[in-house]
PLY file of the C-alpha trace (Angstrom):
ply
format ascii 1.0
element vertex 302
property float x
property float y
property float z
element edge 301
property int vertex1
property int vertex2
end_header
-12.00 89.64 40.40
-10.25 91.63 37.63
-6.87 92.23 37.39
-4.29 94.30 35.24
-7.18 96.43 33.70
-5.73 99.46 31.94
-7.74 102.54 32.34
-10.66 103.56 29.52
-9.38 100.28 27.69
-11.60 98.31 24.92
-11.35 95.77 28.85
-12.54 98.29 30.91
-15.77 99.30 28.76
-16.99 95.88 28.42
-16.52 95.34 32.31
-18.21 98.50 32.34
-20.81 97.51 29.74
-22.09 94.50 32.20
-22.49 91.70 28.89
-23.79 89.54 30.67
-26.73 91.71 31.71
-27.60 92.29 28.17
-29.88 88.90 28.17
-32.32 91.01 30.47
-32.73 93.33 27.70
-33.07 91.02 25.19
-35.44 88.47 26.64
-38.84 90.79 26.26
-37.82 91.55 22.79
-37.55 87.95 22.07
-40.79 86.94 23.73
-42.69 90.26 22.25
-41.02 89.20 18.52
-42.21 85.26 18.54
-45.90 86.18 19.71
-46.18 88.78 16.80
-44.61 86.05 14.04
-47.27 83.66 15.22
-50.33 86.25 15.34
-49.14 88.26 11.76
-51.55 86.04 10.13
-54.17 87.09 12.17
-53.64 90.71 12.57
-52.55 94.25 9.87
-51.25 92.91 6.61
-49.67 89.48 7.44
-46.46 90.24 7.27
-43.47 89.70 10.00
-41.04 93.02 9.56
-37.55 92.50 9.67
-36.34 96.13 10.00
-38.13 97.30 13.09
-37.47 93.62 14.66
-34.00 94.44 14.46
-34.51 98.02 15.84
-36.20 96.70 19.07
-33.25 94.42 19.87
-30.81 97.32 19.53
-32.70 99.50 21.23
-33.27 97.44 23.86
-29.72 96.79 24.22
-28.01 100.03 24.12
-30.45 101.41 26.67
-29.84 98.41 29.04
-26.17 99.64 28.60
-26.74 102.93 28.90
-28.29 102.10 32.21
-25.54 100.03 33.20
-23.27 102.70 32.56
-25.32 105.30 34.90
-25.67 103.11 37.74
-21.78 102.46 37.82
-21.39 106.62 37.08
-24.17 107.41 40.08
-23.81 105.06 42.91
-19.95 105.43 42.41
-20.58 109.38 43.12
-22.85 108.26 46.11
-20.26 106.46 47.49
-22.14 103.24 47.41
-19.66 100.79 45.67
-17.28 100.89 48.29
-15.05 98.04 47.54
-14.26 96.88 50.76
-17.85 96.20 51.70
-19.28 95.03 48.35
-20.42 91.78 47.75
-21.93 92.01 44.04
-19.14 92.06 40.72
-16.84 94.76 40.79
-17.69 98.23 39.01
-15.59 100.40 36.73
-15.78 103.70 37.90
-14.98 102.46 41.29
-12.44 100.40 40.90
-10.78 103.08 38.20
-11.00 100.83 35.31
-13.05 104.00 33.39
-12.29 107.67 34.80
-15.54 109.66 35.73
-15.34 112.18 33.44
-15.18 109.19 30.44
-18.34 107.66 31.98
-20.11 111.23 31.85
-19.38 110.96 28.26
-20.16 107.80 27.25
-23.92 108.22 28.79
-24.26 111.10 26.83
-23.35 108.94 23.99
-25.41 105.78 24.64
-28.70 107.66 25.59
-27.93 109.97 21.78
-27.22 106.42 19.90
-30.69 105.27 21.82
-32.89 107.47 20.58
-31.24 107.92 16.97
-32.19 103.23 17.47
-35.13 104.19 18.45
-36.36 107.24 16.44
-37.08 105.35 13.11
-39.51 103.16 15.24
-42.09 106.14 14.82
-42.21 105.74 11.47
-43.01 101.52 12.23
-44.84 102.25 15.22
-46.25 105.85 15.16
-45.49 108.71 17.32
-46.66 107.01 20.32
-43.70 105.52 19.98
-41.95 108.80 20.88
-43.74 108.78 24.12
-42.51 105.19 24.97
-38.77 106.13 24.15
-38.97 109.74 26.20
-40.41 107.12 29.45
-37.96 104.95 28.88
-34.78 107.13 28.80
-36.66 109.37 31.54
-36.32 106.03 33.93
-33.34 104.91 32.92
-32.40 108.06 34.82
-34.50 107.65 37.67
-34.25 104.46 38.37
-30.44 104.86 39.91
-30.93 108.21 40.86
-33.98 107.82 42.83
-36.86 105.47 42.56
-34.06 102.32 43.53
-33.67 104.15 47.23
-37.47 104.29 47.81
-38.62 100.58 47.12
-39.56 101.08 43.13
-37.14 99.09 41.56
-39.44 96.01 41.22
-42.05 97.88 39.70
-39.94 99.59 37.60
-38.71 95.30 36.01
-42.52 94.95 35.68
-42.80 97.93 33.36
-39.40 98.52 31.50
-38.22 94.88 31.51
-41.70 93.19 31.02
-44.95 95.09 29.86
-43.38 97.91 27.75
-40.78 95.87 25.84
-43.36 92.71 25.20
-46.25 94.93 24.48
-44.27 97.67 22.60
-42.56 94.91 20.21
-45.57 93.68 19.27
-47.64 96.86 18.57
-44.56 98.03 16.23
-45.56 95.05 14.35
-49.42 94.45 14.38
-50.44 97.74 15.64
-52.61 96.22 18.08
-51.91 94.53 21.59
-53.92 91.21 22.96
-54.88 90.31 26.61
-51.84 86.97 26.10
-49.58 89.50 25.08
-49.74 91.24 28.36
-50.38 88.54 30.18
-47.14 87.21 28.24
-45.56 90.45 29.24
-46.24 90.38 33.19
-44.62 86.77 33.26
-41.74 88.33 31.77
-41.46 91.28 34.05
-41.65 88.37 37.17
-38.88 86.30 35.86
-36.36 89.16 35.74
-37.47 90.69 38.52
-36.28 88.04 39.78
-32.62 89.31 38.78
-33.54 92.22 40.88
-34.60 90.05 43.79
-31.34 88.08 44.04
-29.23 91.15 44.01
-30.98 93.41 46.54
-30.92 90.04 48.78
-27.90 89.53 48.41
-26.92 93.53 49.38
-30.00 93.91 52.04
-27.40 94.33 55.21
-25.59 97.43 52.99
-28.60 98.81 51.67
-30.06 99.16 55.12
-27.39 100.46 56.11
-27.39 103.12 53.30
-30.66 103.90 53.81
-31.87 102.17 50.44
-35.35 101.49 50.67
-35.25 98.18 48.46
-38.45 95.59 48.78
-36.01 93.07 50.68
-35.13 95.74 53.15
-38.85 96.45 53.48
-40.70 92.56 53.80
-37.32 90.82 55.41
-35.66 87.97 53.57
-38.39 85.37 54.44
-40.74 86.88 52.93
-38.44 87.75 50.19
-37.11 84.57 49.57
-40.95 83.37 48.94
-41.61 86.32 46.43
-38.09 84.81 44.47
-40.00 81.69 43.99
-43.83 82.82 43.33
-42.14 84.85 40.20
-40.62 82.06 38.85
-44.12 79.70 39.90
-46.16 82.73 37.96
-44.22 82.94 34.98
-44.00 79.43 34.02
-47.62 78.73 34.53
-49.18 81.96 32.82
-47.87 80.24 29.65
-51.44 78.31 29.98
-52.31 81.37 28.08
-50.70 79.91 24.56
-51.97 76.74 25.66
-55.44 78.54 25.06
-54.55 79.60 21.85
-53.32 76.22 20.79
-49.48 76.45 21.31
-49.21 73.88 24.02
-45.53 73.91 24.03
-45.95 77.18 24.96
-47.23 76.15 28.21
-44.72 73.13 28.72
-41.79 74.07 27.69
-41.43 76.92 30.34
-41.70 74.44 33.10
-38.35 72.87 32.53
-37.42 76.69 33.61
-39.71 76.24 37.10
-37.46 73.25 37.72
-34.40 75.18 37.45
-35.52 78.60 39.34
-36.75 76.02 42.51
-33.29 74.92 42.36
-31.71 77.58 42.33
-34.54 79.09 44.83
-32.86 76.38 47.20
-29.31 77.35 46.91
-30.26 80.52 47.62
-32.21 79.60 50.80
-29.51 77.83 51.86
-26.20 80.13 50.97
-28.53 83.33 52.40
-25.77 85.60 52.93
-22.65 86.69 51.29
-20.73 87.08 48.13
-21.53 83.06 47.91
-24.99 84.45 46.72
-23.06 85.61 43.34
-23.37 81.73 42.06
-27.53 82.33 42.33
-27.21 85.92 40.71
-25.50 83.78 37.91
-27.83 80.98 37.93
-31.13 83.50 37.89
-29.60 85.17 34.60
-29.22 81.94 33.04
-32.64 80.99 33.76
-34.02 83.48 32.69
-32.39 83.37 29.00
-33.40 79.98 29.28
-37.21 80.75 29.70
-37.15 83.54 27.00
-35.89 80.65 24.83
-38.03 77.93 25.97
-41.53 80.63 25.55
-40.24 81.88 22.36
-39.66 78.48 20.92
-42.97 77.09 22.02
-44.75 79.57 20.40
-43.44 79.33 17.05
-43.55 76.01 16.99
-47.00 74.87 16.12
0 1
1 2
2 3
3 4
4 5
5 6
6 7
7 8
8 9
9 10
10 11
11 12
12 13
13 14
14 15
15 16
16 17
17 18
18 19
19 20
20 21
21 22
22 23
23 24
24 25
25 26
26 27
27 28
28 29
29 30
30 31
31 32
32 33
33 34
34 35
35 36
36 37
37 38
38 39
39 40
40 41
41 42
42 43
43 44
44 45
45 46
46 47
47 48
48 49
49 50
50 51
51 52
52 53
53 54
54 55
55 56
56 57
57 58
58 59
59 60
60 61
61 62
62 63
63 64
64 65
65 66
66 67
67 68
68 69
69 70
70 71
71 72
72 73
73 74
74 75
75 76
76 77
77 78
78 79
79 80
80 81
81 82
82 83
83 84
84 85
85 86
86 87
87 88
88 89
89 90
90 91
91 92
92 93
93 94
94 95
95 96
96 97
97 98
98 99
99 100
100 101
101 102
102 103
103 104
104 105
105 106
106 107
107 108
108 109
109 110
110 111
111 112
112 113
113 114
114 115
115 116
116 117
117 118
118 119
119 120
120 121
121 122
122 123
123 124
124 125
125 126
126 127
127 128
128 129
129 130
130 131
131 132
132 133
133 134
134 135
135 136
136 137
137 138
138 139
139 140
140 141
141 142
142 143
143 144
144 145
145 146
146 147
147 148
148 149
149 150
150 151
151 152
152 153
153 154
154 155
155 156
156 157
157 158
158 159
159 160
160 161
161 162
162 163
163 164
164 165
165 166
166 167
167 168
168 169
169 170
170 171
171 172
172 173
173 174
174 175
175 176
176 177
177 178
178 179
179 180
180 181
181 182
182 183
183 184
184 185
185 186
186 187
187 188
188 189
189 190
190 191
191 192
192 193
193 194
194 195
195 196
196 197
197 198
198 199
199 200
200 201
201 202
202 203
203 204
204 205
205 206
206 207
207 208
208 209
209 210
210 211
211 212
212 213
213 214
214 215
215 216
216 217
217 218
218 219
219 220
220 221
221 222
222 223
223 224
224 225
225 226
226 227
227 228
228 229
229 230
230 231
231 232
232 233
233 234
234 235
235 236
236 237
237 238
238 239
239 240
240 241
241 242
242 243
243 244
244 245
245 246
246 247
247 248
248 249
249 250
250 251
251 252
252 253
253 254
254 255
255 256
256 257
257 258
258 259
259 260
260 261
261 262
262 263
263 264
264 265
265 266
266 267
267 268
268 269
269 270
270 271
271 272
272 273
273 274
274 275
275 276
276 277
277 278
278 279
279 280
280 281
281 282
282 283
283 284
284 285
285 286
286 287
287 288
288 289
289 290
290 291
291 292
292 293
293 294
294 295
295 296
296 297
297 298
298 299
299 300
300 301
């Protein structure tokens, strides 16, 4: 819990900002940015580009808070953050760390500092490029506003947190897109989905009761509690897929992850209700930095 936070304070934006979210942003990027370093020799001209490498990780970023800051803005203005029955982290609008009419203008302000990130990709990328940033603010949107309350969020990971980022970082690059790289980019998409997982089974009792459609509420948390794990079984073994290609390490180093998301799998099997379920959300964002690491590292190394 926070304390003594002084409204629209340098505090309260950060809290508002959710840092420690940011590695679900990031983690695509990463995995998208190591496959294209190893491949430049294969594909284009050769050569790795700095620039537009460091416009995908900002990008990526600011839209992650951007969407951070509209799902504290909307399901505040729903009425779904009600303190008293919450069981996730505490959120800023709610809690009146950041007024409402603040958080109106600071999305207006992260989604404008997005696409002026993003707009010099076209020139890297081409002007499907433009496309890809329109779907991705467009969703950003959407994804709080409506497509959460009707079972899409999952799908939504799969896309905007797994192929679009993967694939899209690479094609900036070589102009071009492999069958690993989306293969790469689905494993991705399962492992933070897996984020997703832990937080809508955590919230399943409120979210039925709110008449949020989210895949827990839909399959029971059985059945949920299995999908958790075959995410975390599917991403670490699709990395056979660099094994093919000669980057073995590619394939073993993510299993060291597998060992960690069974664990934590298990603690959350055995919490199953509650703000106690908080420690897993933790654990499941630290494993999955931990398997962007471990795939990035054993691809470049050869």
């Amino acid at each position: 819990m926070e304390e003594n936070v002084r409204q629209n304070s340098p505090k309260a934006w950060l809290l508002a900002a959710r840092p420690k979210t940011l590695s679900g942003a990031v983690v695509p990027v990463m995995i998208g940015l190591a496959l294209a370093w190893t491949d430049a020799k294969y594909y284009g001209d050769g050569i790795f580009q700095i620039i537009p490498a460091a416009l995908c990780v900002l990008f990526a970023v600011v839209m992650q808070i951007d969407a951070n800051f509209i799902n504290d803005f909307f399901d505040y203005a729903r009425g779904n953050d009600d303190t008293a029955t919450r069981l996730g982290p505490l959120r800023a609008c709610t809690q009146g760390w950041v007024t409402t009419q603040a958080m109106k203008h600071a999305i207006a302000l992260t989604t404008i500092a997005a696409c002026v990130v993003g707009l010099p990709l076209l020139w890297y990328g081409g002007a499907e490029m433009l496309l890809v940033g329109i779907a991705c603010v467009v969703f950003c949107f959407l994804y709080t506003t409506h497509l959460s309350y009707i079972g899409m969020g999952d799908v939504l990971v799969f896309v905007f947190f797994g192929i679009v980022p993967v694939c899209t970082t690479y094609y900036i690059q070589l102009h071009t897109c492999t069958w690993q790289v989306f293969i790469a980019s689905i494993a991705c998409g399962a492992v933070i989905d897996c984020l997703l997982i832990i937080n809508n089974y955590r919230d399943r009792d409120n979210d039925k009761r709110d008449g949020k459609k989210t895949i827990v509420v839909e399959i029971g948390e059985k059945k949920t509690e299995q999908l958790y794990l075959v995410n975390g079984i599917f991403a670490a073994t699709a990395g056979v897929v660099f094994w093919i290609n000669g980057h073995i390490l590619g394939f073993l180093l993510p299993l060291l992850y597998l060992v960690m998301h069974v664990l934590t799998w298990q603690k959350m099997r055995r919490i199953n209700h509650g703000r106690e379920l908080n420690v897993c959300l933790g654990e499941t964002a630290r494993n999955m930095l931990i398997y962007g690491v471990l795939v990035s590292v054993g691809i470049l190394l050869i």
